[in-house]
C-alpha positions in Angstrom: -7.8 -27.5 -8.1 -10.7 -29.5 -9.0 -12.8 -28.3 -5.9 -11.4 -24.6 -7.2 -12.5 -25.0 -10.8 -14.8 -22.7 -12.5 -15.1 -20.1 -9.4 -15.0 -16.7 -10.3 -12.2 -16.0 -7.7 -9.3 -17.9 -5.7 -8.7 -15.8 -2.9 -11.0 -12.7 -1.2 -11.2 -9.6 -4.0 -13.6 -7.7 -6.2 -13.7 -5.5 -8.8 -14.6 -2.9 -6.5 -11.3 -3.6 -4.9 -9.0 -3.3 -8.1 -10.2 -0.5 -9.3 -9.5 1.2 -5.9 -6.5 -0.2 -6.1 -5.6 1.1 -9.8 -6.6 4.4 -8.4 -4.0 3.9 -5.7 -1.4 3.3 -8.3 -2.1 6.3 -10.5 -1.1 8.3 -7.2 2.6 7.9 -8.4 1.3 9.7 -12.1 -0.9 8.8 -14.7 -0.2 5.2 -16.1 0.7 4.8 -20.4 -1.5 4.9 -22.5 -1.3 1.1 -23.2 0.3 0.2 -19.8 1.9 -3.1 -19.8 1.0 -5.4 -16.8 2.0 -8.2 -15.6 -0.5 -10.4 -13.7 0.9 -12.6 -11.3 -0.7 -15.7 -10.0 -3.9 -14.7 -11.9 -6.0 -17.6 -11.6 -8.9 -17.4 -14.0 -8.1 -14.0 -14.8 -10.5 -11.3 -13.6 -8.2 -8.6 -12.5 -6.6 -9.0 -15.7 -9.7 -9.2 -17.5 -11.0 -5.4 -15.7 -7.2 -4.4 -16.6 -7.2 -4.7 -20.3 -11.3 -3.6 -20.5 -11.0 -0.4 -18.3 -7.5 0.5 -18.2 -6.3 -0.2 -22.0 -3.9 -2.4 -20.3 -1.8 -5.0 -22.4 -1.8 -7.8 -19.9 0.5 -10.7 -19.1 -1.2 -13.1 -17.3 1.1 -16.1 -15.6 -0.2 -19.0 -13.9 1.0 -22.4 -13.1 -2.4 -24.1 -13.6 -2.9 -24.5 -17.2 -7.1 -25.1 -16.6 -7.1 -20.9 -14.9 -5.4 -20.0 -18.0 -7.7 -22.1 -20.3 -10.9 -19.9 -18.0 -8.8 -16.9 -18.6 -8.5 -17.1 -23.0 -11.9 -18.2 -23.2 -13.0 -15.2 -21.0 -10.9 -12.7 -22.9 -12.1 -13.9 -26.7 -15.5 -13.6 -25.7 -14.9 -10.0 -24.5 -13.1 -9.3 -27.4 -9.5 -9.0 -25.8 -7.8 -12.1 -26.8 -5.5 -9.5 -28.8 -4.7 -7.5 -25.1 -4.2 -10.5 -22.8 -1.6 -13.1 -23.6 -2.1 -16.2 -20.8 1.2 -17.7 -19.9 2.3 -21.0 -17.7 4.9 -19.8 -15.6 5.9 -20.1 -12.1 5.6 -16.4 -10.9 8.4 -17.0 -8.3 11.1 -18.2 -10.8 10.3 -15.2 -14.3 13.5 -16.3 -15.7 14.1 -16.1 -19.6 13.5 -13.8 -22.4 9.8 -13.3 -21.8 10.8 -11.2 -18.5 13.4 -9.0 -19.2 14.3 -6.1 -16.5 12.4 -3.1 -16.6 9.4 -4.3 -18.8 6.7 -3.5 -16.8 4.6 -0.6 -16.1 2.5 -2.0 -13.5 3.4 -5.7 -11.5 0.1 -6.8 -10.1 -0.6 -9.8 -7.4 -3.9 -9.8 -5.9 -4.1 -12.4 -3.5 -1.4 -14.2 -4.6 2.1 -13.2 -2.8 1.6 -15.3 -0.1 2.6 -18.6 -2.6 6.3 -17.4 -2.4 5.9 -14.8 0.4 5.4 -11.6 0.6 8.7 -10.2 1.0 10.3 -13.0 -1.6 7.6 -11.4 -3.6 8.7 -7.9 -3.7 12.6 -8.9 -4.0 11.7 -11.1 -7.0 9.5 -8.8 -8.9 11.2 -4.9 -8.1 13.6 -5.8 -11.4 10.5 -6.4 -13.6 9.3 -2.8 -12.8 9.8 -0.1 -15.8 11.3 3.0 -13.9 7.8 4.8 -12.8 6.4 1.5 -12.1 4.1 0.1 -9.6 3.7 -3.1 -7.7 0.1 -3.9 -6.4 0.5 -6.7 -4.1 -2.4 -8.4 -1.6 -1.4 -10.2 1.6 -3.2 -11.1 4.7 -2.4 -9.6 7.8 -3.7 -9.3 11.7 -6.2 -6.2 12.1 -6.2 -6.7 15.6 -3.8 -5.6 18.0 -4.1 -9.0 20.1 -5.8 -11.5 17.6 -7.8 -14.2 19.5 -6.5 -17.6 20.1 -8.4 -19.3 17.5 -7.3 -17.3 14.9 -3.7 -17.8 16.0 -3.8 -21.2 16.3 -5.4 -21.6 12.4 -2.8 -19.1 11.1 0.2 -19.3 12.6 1.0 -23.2 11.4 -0.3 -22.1 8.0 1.2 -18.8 7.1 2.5 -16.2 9.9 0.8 -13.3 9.6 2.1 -9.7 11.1 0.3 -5.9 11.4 0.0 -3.7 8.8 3.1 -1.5 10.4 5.3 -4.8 9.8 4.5 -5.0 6.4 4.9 -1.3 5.6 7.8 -1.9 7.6 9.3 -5.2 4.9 8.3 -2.6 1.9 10.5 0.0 3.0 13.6 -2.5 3.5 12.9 -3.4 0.4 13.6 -0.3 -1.4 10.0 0.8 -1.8 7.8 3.7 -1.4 4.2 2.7 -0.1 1.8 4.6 -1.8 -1.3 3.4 -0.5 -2.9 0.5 1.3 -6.3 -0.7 1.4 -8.1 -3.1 3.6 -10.3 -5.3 1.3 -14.1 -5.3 2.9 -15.8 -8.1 4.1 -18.0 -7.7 1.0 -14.7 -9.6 -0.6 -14.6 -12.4 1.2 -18.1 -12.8 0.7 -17.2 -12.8 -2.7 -14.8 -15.9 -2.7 -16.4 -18.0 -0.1 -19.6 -17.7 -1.1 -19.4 -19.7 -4.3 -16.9 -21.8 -2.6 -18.9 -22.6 0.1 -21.6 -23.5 -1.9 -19.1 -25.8 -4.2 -18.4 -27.6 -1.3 -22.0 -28.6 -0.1 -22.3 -30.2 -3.9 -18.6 -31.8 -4.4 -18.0 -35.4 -4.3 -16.2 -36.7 -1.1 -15.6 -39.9 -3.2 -13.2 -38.1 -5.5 -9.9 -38.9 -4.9 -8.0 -36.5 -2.8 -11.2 -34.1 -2.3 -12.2 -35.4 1.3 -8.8 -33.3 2.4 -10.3 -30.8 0.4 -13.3 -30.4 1.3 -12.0 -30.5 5.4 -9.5 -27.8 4.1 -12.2 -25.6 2.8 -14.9 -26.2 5.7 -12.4 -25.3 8.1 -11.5 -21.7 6.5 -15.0 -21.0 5.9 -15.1 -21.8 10.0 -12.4 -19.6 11.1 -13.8 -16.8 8.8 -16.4 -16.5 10.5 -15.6 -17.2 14.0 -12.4 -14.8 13.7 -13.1 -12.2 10.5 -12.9 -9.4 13.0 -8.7 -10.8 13.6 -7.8 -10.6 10.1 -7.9 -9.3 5.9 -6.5 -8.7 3.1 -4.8 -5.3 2.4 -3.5 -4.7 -0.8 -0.3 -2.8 -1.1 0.7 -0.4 -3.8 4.5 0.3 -3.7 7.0 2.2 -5.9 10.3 1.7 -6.0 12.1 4.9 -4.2 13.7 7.5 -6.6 17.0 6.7 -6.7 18.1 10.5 -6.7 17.5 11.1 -3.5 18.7 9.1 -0.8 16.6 9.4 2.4 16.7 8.9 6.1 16.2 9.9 9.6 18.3 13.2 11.0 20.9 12.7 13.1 22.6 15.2 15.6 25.2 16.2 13.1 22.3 17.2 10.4 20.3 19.6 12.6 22.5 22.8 11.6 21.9 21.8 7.8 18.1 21.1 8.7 18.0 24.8 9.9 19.4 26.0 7.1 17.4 24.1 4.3 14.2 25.6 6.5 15.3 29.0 7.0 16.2 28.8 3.0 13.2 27.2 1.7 10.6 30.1 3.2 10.4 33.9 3.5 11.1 34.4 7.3 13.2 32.1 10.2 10.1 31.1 11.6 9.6 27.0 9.9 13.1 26.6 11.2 12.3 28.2 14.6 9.4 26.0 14.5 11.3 22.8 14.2 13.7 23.7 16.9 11.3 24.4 19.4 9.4 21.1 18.7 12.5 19.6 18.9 12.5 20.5 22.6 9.1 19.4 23.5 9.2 15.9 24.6 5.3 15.2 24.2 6.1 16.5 20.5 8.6 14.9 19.0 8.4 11.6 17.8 12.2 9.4 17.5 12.4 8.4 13.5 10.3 11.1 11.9 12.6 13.9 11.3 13.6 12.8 7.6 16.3 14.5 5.1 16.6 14.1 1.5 20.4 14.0 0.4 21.5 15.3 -3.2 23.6 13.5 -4.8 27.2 15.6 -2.9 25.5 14.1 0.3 24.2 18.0 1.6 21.0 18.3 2.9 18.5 19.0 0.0 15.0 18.6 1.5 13.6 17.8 5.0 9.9 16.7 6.2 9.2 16.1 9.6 6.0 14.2 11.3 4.9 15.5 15.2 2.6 14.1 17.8 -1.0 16.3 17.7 -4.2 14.9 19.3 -7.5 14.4 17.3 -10.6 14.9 20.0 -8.3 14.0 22.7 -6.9 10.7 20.5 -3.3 10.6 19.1 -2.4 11.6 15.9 0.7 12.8 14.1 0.6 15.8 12.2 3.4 16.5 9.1 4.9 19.8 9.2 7.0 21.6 8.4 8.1 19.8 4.7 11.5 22.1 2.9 13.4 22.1 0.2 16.0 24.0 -0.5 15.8 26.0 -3.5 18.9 24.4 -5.4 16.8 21.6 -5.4 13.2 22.9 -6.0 11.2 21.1 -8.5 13.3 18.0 -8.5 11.2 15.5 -7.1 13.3 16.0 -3.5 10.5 17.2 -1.3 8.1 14.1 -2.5 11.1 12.0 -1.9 11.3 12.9 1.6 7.7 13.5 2.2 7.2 10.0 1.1 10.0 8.3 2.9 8.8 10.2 7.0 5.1 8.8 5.6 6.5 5.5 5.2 8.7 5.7 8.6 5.1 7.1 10.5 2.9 3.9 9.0 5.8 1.3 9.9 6.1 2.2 13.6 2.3 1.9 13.3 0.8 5.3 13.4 -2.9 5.6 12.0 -3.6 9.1 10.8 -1.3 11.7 9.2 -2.8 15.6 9.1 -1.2 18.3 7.3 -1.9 21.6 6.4 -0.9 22.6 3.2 -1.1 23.6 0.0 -4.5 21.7 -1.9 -2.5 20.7 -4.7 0.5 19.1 -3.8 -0.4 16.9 -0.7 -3.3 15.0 -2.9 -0.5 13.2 -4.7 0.1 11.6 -1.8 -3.2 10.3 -0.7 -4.6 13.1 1.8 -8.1 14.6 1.2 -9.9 16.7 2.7 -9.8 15.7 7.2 -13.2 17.3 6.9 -14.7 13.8 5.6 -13.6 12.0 8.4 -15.1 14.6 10.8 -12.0 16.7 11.6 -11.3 19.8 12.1 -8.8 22.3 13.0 -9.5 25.0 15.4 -8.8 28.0 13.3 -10.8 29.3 10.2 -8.2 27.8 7.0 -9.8 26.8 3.6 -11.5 23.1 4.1 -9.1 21.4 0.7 -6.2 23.1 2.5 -6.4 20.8 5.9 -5.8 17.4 4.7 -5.6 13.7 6.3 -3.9 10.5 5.2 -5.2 7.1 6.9 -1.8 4.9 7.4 -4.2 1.6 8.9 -8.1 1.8 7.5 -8.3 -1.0 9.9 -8.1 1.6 12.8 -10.7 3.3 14.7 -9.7 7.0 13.7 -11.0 9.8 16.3 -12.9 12.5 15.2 -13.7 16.4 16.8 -11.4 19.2 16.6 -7.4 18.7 16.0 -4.9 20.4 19.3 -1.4 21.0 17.6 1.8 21.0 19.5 2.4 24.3 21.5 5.0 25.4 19.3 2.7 26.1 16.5 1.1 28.6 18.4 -2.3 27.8 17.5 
């Protein structure tokens, strides 16, 4: 801690990166006016800090080192929001007590610091904190390569187990959430952090007790970073706990009557639940998991959403369409359920890009803009806001060139 004192951050980040990452979280509607947020493992503060300044945020700041809190108030009165950020010593994997009652949260936030309980302890511990509507932004590091060199195993896997980004999306579902986005931290972040530790290090004492460990401690990450950056990040996750209206999950044989029938009820002609029959019959099609329902409350289909193999330039992709809901249920919240829940199935069995064509207002809301930006195109004349893309893993190489749907879309 003393080696640690005074830096301006305790793990990779930038302000850059949290106000991305409040943009991720406003995905699942706009946030209070005053949104109260809790900061967990803040350290000396400067997400909360940009929180309270930018986002009018009345911030909860917990820590278990007393000195990142003392950095943190003296921070905060100096930008004259000592009345918006209340530091408090707390052990962020034990929020017993009055001060954290259920539900009194608008937005939980942990950047870079879930992996001091773990990142699925993390999310079990903090869901009850969440105010319904509530995010959790959570940080962890994870393997960006498919087959991570033997260095980098050998520094991590002693240390802290890492997995892929599919895994973790994967731990967020089980867990009852919704994943809303997830964003790769740059390199510019780690820059951040080990630049002004690094240079710490080349000044620090060896004599002080206990910082000879520290110092080798430091050195060595520093080492690995940049022998092995290209194995491993940080992605920050922002998750929502699912609506609790609509219970979702994959079809099975005995739905596929009532998935025909929410189709042929949701549009004007037969032809979406034609479409969804002959996919089901083309084997280079169909993916196994991503044909999703949404049940009402009775337990009768009320929405459907399924996700289909299409090629980008040659390259796999998956392609969402078509998404139903029946009209009983219009309006409900039903088709984002669903929508949402086949997203999260298609990132946790690691699939990299999601395309759907669709209507320019609705699909935003879940994260896809314009494919255009990323150099893809469909080959037809459609309006360019009205065929979308969702990166699943920004730590991908996505293809580019012209998008070849299934044969059954006749297109």
């Amino acid at each position: 801690m003393t080696l640690h004192r005074g830096l301006p951050r305790q793990s990779p980040g930038s302000d850059r990166t949290t106000r991305h990452l409040l943009s991720l979280a406003a995905l699942a509607g706009p946030l209070p006016e005053r949104p109260r947020v809790l900061d967990l493992g803040c350290g000396p503060g400067r997400a909360s800090l940009l929180l309270a300044e930018e986002a009018g945020a009345r911030v909860t700041a917990v820590d278990l080192h007393e000195p990142f809190l003392d950095e943190l108030r003296e921070a905060a009165a100096a930008r004259g929001l000592g009345d918006a950020i209340q530091a408090v010593n707390a052990d962020m994997g034990a929020l017993d007590g009055p001060a954290f009652p259920d539900g009194s949260f608008d937005l939980v936030w942990a950047e870079g610091s879930a992996y001091g309980i773990g990142f699925d302890t993390a999310l079990a511990r903090w869901k009850r904190l969440l105010a319904p509507g509530g995010v959790l932004v959570a940080s962890d590091c994870e393997w960006v390569a498919e087959r991570p060199s033997a260095g980098a195993r050998a520094f991590w896997d002693p240390r802290y187990p890492l997995r892929s980004r599919a895994d973790h999306a994967a731990a967020a579902v089980a867990a009852g959430y919704d994943v809303l986005g997830a964003y790769l931290q740059p390199e510019s972040d780690w820059d951040e952090y080990y630049g002004p530790l690094g240079e710490r290090v080349e000044r620090a004492d060896p004599a002080v007790p206990g910082m000879a460990g520290a110092l080798a401690t430091s050195r060595e990450e520093i080492a690995v970073r940049r022998a092995h950056g290209a194995d491993y990040g940080y992605t920050g996750y922002v998750l929502r706990p699912v609506d609790p209206r609509w219970r979702t999950r994959p079809e099975t044989a005995a739905d596929i009557a009532a998935v025909h029938a929410v189709n042929a009820a949701a549009f004007a002609t037969g032809a979406e639940a034609d479409l969804v029959e002959a996919l089901r019959e083309d084997p280079g099609a169909w993916l196994d998991g991503l044909s999703y329902v949404a049940e009402a409350p009775d337990g009768t289909v009320a929405a459907y959403a399924l996700i289909t193999r299409c090629h980008v330039g040659g390259a796999p992709a998956a392609a969402l369409a078509p998404v139903a809901v029946h009209p009983r249920f219009q309006r409900q919240g039903a088709g984002a359920a669903v929508v949402r829940a086949v997203t999260d199935a298609a990132r946790a069995r690691g699939e990299k890009l999601l395309l759907v064509l669709g209507h320019p207002e609705y699909y935003p809301r879940f994260g896809f803009a314009p494919a255009s930006r990323l150099g893809i195109r469909p080959g037809f004349q459609v309006p360019d806001e009205a065929m979308t893309a969702l990166v699943l893993d920004d730590g991908a190489r996505l293809p580019r060139g012209e998008i070849t749907y299934p044969a059954a879309f006749g297109v």
